[in-house]
C-alpha positions as CSV (number, residue, x, y, z in Angstrom):
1,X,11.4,-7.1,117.0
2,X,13.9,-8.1,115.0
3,X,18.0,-7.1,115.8
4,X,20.4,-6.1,112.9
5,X,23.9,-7.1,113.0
6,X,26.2,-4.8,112.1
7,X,28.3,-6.3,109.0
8,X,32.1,-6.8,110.4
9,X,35.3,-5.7,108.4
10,X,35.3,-8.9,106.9
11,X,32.3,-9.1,105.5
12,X,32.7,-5.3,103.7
13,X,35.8,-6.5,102.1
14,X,33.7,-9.3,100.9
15,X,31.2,-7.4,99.3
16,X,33.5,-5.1,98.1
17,X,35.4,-7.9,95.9
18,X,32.3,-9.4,94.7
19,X,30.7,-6.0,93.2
20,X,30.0,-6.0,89.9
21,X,31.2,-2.1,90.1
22,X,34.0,-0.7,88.4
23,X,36.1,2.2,90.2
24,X,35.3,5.1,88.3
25,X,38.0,8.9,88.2
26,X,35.8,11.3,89.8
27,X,38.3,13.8,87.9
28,X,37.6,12.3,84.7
29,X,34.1,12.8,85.6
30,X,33.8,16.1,86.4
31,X,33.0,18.5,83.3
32,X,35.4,21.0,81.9
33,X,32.9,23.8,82.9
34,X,33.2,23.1,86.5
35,X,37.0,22.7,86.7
36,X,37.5,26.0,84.9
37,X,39.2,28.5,87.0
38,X,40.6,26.6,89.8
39,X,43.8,26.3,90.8
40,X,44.7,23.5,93.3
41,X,48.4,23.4,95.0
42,X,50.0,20.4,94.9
43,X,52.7,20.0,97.3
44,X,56.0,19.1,96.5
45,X,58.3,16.7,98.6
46,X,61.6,17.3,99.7
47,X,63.2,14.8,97.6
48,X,60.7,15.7,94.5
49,X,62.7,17.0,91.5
50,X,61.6,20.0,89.2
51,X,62.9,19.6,85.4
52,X,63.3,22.8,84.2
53,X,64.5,23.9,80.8
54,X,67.0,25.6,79.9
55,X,66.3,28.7,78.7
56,X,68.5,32.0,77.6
57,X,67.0,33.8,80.9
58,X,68.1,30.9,83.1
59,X,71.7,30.5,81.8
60,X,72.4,34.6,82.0
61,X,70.9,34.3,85.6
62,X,73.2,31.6,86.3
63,X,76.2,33.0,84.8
64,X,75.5,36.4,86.7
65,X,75.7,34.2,90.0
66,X,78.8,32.7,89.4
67,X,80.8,35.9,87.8
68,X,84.4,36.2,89.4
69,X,85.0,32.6,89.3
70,X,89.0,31.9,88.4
71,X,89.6,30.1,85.8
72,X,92.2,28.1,87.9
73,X,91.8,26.3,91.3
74,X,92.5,28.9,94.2
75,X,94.9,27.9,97.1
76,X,93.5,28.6,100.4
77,X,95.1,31.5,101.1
78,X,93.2,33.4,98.8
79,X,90.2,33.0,101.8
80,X,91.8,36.8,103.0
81,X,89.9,38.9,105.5
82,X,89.9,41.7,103.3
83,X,88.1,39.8,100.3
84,X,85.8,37.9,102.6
85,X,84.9,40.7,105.4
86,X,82.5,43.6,103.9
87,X,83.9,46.5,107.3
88,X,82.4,49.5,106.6
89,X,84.6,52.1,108.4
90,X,83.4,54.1,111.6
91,X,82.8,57.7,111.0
92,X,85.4,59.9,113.4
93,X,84.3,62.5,114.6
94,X,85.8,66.0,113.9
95,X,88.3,67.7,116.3
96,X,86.5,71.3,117.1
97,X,83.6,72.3,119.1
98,X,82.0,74.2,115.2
99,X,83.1,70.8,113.6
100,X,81.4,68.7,116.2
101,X,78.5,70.4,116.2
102,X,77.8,70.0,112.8
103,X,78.7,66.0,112.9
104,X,76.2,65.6,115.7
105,X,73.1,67.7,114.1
106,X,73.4,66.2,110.7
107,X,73.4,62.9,112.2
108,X,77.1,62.1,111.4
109,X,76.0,63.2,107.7
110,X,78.4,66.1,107.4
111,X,81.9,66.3,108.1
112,X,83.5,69.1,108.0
113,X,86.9,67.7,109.1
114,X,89.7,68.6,112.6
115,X,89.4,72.1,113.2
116,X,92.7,74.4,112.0
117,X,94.3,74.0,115.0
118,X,93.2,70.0,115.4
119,X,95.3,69.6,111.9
120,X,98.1,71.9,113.0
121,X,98.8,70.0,116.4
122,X,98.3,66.8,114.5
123,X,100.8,67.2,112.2
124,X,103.1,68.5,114.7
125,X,102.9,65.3,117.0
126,X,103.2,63.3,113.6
127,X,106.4,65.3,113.6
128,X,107.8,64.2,117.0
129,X,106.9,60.6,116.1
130,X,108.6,60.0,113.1
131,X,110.4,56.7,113.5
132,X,114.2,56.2,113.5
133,X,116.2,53.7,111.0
134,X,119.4,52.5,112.4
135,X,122.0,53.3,115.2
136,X,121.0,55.1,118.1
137,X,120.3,58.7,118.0
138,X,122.7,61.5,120.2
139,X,121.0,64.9,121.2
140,X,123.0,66.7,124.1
141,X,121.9,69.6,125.8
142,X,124.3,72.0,126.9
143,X,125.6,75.7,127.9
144,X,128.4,77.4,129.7
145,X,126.8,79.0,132.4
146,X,124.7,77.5,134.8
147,X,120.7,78.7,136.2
148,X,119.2,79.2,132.5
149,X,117.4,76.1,132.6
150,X,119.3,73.5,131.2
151,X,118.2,70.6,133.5
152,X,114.5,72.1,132.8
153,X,115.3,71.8,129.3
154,X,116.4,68.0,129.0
155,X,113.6,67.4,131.3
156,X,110.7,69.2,129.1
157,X,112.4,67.7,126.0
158,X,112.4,64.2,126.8
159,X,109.1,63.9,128.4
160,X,107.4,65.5,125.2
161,X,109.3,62.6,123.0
162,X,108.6,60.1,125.3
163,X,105.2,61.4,125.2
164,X,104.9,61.4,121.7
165,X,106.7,58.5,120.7
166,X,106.2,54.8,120.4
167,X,110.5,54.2,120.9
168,X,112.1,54.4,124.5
169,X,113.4,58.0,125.3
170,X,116.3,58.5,127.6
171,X,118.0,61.2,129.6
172,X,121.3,60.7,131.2
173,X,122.7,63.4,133.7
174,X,126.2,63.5,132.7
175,X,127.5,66.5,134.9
176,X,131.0,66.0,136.1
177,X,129.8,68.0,139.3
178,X,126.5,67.2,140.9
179,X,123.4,67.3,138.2
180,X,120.2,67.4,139.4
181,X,117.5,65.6,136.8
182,X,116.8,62.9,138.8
183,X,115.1,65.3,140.9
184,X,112.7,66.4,137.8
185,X,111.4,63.3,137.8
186,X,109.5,60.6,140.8
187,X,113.0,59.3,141.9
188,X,112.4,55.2,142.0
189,X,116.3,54.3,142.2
190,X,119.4,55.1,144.1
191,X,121.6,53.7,141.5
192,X,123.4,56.2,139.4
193,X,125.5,56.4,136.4
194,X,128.7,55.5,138.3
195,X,126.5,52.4,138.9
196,X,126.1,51.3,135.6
197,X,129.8,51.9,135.0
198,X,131.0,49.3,137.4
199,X,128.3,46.9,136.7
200,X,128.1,47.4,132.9
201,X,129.7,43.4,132.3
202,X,126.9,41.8,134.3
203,X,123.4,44.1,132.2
204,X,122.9,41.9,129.6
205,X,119.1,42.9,128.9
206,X,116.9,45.7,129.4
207,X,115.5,44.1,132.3
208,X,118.6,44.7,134.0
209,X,119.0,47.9,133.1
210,X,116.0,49.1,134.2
211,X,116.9,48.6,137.8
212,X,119.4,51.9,137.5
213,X,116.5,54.0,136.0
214,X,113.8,56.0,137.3
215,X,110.5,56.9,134.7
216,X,107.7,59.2,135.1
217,X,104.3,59.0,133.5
218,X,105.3,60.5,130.1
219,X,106.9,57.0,129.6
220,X,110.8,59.4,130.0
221,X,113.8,57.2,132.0
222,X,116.3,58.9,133.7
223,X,119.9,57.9,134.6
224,X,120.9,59.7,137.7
225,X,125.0,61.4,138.1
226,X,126.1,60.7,141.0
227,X,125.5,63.1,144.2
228,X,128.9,63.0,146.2
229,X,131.4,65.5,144.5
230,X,134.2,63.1,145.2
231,X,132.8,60.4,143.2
232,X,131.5,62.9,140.6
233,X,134.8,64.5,139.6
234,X,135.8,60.6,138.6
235,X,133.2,60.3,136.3
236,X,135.2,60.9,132.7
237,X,135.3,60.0,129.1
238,X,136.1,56.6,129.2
239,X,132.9,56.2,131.9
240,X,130.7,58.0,129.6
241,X,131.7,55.7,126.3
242,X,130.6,53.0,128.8
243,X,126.9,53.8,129.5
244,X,126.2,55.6,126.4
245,X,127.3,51.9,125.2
246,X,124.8,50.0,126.9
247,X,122.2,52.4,126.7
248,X,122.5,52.4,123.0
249,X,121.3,48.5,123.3
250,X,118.3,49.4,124.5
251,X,117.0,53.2,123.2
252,X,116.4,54.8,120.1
253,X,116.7,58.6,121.2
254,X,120.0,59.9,124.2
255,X,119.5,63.1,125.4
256,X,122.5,64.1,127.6
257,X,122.3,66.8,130.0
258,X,125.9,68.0,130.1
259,X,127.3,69.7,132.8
260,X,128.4,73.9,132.7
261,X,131.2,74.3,130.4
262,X,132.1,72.4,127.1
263,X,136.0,72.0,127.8
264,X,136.1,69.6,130.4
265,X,136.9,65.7,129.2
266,X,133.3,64.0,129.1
267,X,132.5,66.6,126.7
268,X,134.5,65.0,123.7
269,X,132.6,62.0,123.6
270,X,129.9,63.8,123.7
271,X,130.3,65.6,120.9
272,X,132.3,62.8,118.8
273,X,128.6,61.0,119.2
274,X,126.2,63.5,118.8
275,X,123.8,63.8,115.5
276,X,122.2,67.5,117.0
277,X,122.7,69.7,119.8
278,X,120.4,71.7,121.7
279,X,122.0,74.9,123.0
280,X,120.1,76.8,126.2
281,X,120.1,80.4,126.4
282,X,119.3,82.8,129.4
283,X,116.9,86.2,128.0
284,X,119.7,88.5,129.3
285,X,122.5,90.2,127.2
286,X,125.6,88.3,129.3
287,X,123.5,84.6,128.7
288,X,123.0,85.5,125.3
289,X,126.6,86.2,124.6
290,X,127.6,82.9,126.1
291,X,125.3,81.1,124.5
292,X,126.6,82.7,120.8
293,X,130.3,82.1,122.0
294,X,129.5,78.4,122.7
295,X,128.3,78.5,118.8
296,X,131.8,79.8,117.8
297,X,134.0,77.8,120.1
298,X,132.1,74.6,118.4
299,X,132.7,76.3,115.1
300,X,136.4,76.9,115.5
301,X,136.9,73.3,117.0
302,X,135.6,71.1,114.1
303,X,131.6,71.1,114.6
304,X,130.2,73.4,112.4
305,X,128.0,71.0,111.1
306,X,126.7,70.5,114.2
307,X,126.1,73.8,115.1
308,X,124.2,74.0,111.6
309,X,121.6,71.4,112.8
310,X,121.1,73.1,116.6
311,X,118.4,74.2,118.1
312,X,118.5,77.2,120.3
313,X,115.7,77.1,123.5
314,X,116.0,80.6,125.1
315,X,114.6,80.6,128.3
316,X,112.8,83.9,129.0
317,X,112.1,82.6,132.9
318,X,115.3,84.0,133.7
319,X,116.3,87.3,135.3
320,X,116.7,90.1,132.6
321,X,114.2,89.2,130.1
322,X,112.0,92.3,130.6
323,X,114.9,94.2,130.2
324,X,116.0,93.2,126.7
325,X,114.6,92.3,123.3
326,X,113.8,89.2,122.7
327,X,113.2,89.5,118.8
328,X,117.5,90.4,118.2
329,X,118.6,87.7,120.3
330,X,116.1,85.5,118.6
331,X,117.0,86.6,115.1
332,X,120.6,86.6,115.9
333,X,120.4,82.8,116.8
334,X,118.5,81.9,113.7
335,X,121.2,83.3,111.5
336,X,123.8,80.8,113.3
337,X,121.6,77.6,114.0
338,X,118.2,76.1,112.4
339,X,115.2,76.7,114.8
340,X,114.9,79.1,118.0
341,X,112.4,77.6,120.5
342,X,111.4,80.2,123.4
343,X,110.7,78.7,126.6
344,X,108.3,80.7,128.5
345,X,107.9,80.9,132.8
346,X,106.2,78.7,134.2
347,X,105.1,78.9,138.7
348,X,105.4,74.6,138.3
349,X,108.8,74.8,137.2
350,X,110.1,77.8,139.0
351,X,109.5,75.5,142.3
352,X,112.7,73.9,141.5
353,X,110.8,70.2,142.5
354,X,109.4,67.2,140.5
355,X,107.8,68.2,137.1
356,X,104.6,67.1,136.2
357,X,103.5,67.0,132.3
358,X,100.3,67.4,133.4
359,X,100.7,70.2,135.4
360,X,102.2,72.8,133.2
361,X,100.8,75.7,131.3
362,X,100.0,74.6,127.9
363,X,101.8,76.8,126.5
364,X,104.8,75.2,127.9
365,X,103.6,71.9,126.6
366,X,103.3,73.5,123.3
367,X,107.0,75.1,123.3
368,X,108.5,71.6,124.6
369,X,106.7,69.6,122.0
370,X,107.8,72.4,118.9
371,X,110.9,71.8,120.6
372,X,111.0,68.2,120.2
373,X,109.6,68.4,116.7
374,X,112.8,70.4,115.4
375,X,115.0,68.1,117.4
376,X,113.3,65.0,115.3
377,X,113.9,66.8,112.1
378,X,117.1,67.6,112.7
379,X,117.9,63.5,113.3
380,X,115.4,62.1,111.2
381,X,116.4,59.1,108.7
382,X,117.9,61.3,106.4
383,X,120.3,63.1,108.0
């Protein structure tokens, strides 16, 4: 039996050099019949290069990729956020139960736009926020005879600007007797206005001066009078000037809630600073009267212009109302002053306590902010 060796490495690269054999190109041998119709891919490498002429197709493709370019270098800041981010803007959904509807079962496809009365209160809260340019802004509240609501009044006026507006809103009791508008509000202070008076050197930011204020949740501040009769009756023009002073450092919009009567001394300053006036009328005959000769007392004094831009509220919570119409006094007031606001009854405010915005009948709301809206007009930019 005889054993083959299998040939080593060596020895096939031996033979393989000494063959008389030439490499042949098995491609070059294969006939043109058999290669027709295939296709073979031929991968390409990463660093491979494809030469590929330039032709009219390829430079309009290329131009159309590069359209917009300047023809100067841009500085950085033209990298905006409104060039570079593509924000499509959020449908909002209509203001109305028919209006919603719709939105919801056309799949936010139709939009039929805020509802009649959606616009209407819109624009009248666009009304109460219109923004103030330059010195602060004077709006007194006042009457000669006392239970018609004129506390209720600066209290209901200034929560629905405070409520309504993106400035700070004050109310300062200024009643030379004993006011009580602190008490319409969550008291948070004992500090009054004769505080301020005495300490008015040492507030030299709001911070301090929010330490003689009390606020609610309407964002309204309050500056208390003083409770003790003793120390009220001190409390005169030249104490006034002070803290309408400082408050003017901080606050765009003063309501003052002046005290019965329109003779006493406070009252000048008062009037020497104010830009409007809102005048508070009882429903019955005798308030009415008082109210009209308060109109003709500020006439014959040198404020007719300011009697021009009033604003009447009539309160028809008081006693008498049933018994008289409301329409004459009404119409009689609009031929003397701009606007007539009625303020109707309301059980939360007849309890004499702390007023809640929340709490009222929205109808109240509504009569406080058209309130607030004429007030605005009447001290916009351009008056």
């Amino acid at each position: 039996m005889v054993e083959r060796k299998r040939p080593t490495a060596s020895a096939k690269s031996s033979d393989k050099a000494s063959s008389p054999l030439t490499e042949v190109d098995d491609a070059a041998t294969i006939p043109d019949a058999v290669t027709e119709g295939l296709s073979v891919d031929v991968p390409i490498s990463a660093d491979a290069t494809l030469l590929v002429s330039a032709t009219p197709d390829s430079e309009a493709m290329y131009s159309r990729r590069h359209s917009g370019v300047s023809a100067t270098p841009e500085p950085s800041s033209m990298l905006t956020d409104v060039r570079l981010l593509d924000v499509k803007e959020k449908q909002v959904a209509p203001v109305g139960w028919y209006q919603r509807a719709i939105f919801e079962l056309t799949f936010h496809t139709v939009n039929l736009g805020d509802s009649r009365r959606a616009r209407a209160r819109k624009e009248l809260i666009a009304r109460i926020s219109t923004t103030f340019n330059g010195d602060t802004r004077y709006v007194p509240i006042l009457t000669r005879k006392g239970g018609v609501g004129k506390t209720t009044t600066t209290t209901l006026l200034g929560m629905a600007l405070a409520q309504h507006r993106e400035d700070r809103v004050i109310a300062i009791d200024a009643n030379p007797d004993r006011g009580t508008l602190a008490e319409r509000i969550p008291r948070e202070t004992k500090n009054t206005i004769r505080s301020v008076v005495l300490k008015a050197p040492s507030i030299g930011s709001f911070t301090d001066f929010v330490e003689f204020i009390s606020r609610d949740v309407t964002r309204l501040h309050v500056l208390a009078s003083d409770p003790d009769p003793t120390l009220a009756d001190a409390f005169d023009e030249y104490d006034y000037n002070v803290v309408a002073d400082v408050a003017s450092r901080y606050y765009s919009l003063i309501l003052t809630d002046c005290g019965t009567g329109i003779v006493h001394s406070v009252m000048r300053p008062i009037f020497q600073r104010a830009n409007a006036l809102v005048i508070v009328s009882g429903g019955s005959i005798d308030e009415a009267r008082l109210a009209s000769e308060t109109l003709s007392w500020l006439e014959s004094n040198g404020y007719a212009d300011l009697v021009r831009n009033s604003v009447v509220a009539l309160n028809t919570a008081t006693q008498g109302t049933m018994l008289v119409k409301l329409d004459e006094i009404e119409n009689h007031f609009r031929s003397r002053v701009r606007e007539v606001v009625r303020i109707p009854y309301d059980p939360h405010i007849a309890a004499g306590s702390v007023i809640t915005w929340s709490k009222l009948n929205k109808i109240t709301r509504d009569a406080a902010e058209l309130l607030a809206a004429f007030v605005v007009e009447g001290i916009a930019p351009n008056k």
